[in-house]
Phi, psi and omega in degrees: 000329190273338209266302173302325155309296157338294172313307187252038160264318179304300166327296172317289191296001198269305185286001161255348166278000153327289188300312177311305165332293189320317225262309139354091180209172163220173189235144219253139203267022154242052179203158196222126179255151157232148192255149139265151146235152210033018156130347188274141174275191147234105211289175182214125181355285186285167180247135188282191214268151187273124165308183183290026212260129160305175180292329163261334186284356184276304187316298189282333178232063149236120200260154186274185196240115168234191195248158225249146161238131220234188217264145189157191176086178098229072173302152189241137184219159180303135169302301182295029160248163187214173208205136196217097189254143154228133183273143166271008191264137161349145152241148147222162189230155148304138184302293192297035179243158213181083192299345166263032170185173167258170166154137193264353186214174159253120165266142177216141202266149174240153201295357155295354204053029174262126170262130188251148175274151203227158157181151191179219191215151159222143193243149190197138181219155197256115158003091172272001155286338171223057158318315173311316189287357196243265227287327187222354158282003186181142181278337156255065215282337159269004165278335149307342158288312153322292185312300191313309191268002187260355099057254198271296177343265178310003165261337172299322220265310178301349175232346163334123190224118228276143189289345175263349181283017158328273162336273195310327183292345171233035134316137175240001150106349191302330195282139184295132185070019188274353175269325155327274180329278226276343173279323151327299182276341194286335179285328154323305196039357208276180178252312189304005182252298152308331162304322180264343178280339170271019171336274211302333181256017166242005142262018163263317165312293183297337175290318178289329183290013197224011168262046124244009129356324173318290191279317167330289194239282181160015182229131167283114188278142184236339164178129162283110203249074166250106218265322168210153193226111171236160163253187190273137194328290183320301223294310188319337192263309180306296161341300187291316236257334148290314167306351216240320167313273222278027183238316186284280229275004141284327174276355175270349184270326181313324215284279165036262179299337161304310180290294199320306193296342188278277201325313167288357163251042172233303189312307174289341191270351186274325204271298212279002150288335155304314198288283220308341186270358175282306168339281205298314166302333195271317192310321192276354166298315184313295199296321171327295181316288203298322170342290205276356153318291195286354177291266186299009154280335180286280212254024159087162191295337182276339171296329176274334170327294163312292178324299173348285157332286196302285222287330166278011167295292199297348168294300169311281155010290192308312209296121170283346182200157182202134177231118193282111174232125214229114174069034195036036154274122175248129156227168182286129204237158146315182190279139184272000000 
């Protein structure tokens, strides 16, 4: 009898320090806990600040505010409570993951009808204002986050259009090189080409279009890494082979423009050795002229006569011959 006693006193004390043990958890200081008990959270009054949601999507995803147990403890809870821990620290994932399949890339069609491989990264972390939408809004919530964003990815990739060959197409050409410029970039066309020189703002486009992922499933996008867009081995090699045209028929247009502007600065500088040798011949006639203005306005027509006179002396001296026309008779005179 004591033996049995003994047997179930051991027993009792074994499940409740059992229980106790159990009851027993901490939270990790990159982790965020929630308790239910019998499956109910607990919720709490005030309300966080409203994601980034349209006017139907504030409907279908509003979730209440429950209480967050922040890192710490040995906190204690009822055996008929469960504890639900998530980390909160920054992830990254692959573009291409995909828990009901394999696959090493994302295809996306680009407004050529070209199919592309698309791959890269999202860096991503779980909320901590909206827990409720990660542990009890959706049974997998980043894989609806993947789905949501290669989504908006291939409807982006399908309609991408590149923004400066925008620009140029309503450029009127007023910008120094703007008719140049714009037949040069315009001749590109291709979109897999625009995609890829536009890395940065289509993953700035996908980061605005996912922050409301917030509200939706309860995980906060920290960034969009799409790191490469390949097309299929033919189109890439027909690529290179465009790229490798329109790099020559931009350096024959530099060297071109480069002569052309050499000529035209030979030309002005030929004009403007003209001007100046006409200038130095005229300039000493202008002086002449006026000398002899101001001689006869001074000292009268026998004064300029006399200058005159004085001034064909040293001509004759040079002069091998001088013919005298006198009534429009000319005659031949001797050597002076």
């Amino acid at each position: 009898m004591t033996a049995m006693i003994t047997f179930v006193l051991g027993v009792l004390a074994y499940a409740v320090i059992r229980v106790l043990i159990g009851c027993l958890y901490t939270v990790r200081p990159d982790q965020r806990a929630v308790v239910t008990s019998f499956g109910a959270v607990e919720r709490l009054r005030e309300t966080a600040e409203e994601p980034p949601l349209s006017g139907d999507e504030k409907e279908r995803y509003e979730y209440p505010q429950v209480r967050v147990i922040g890192p710490g403890g040995p906190y204690f809870k009822f055996p008929w409570q469960a504890v639900h821990k998530v980390s909160v620290a920054t992830q990254a994932v692959d573009l291409s993951w995909d828990p009901s399949k394999a696959q090493d890339t994302i295809e996306a069609v680009t407004k050529d009808n070209l199919t592309t491989g698309v791959n890269g990264q999202i860096r991503y972390r779980i909320s901590e204002n909206n827990l409720y939408a990660f542990l009890f809004g959706v049974a997998s919530p980043l894989e609806h986050v993947m789905g949501y964003f290669v989504s908006v990815l291939r409807e982006r990739i399908a309609n991408f259009v590149d923004p400066k060959g925008q620009s140029l197409l309503t450029d009127t050409g007023g910008t120094e090189g703007g008719p140049e410029t714009s037949a040069v970039e315009l001749s590109e066309g291709v979109s897999i080409n625009d995609l890829r020189k536009n890395l940065p703002l289509l993953n700035q486009y996908m980061e605005e279009q996912c922050r409301s992922t917030t509200g939706r499933y309860g995980i906060e996008l920290d960034a969009a890494l799409i790191t490469e867009i390949d097309p299929p081995r033919e189109v890439d090699r027909a690529l290179s082979a465009i790229n490798s045209t329109r790099n020559q028929v931009a350096a024959d247009i530099s060297t071109a423009r480069a002569d052309a502007e050499q000529q035209i600065t030979m030309s002005a500088r030929a004009v403007e050795i003209a001007t100046n040798n006409a200038q130095a011949e005229v300039a000493p006639l202008r002086e002449l002229a006026g000398t002899l203005a101001t001689i006869k306005s001074e000292g009268g027509s026998a004064c300029l006569k006399a200058y005159l006179r004085n001034l064909r002396v040293p001509l004759y001296r040079r002069a091998d011959r001088v013919v005298h026309s006198d009534n429009g008779v000319g005659q031949t005179g001797g050597k002076v």
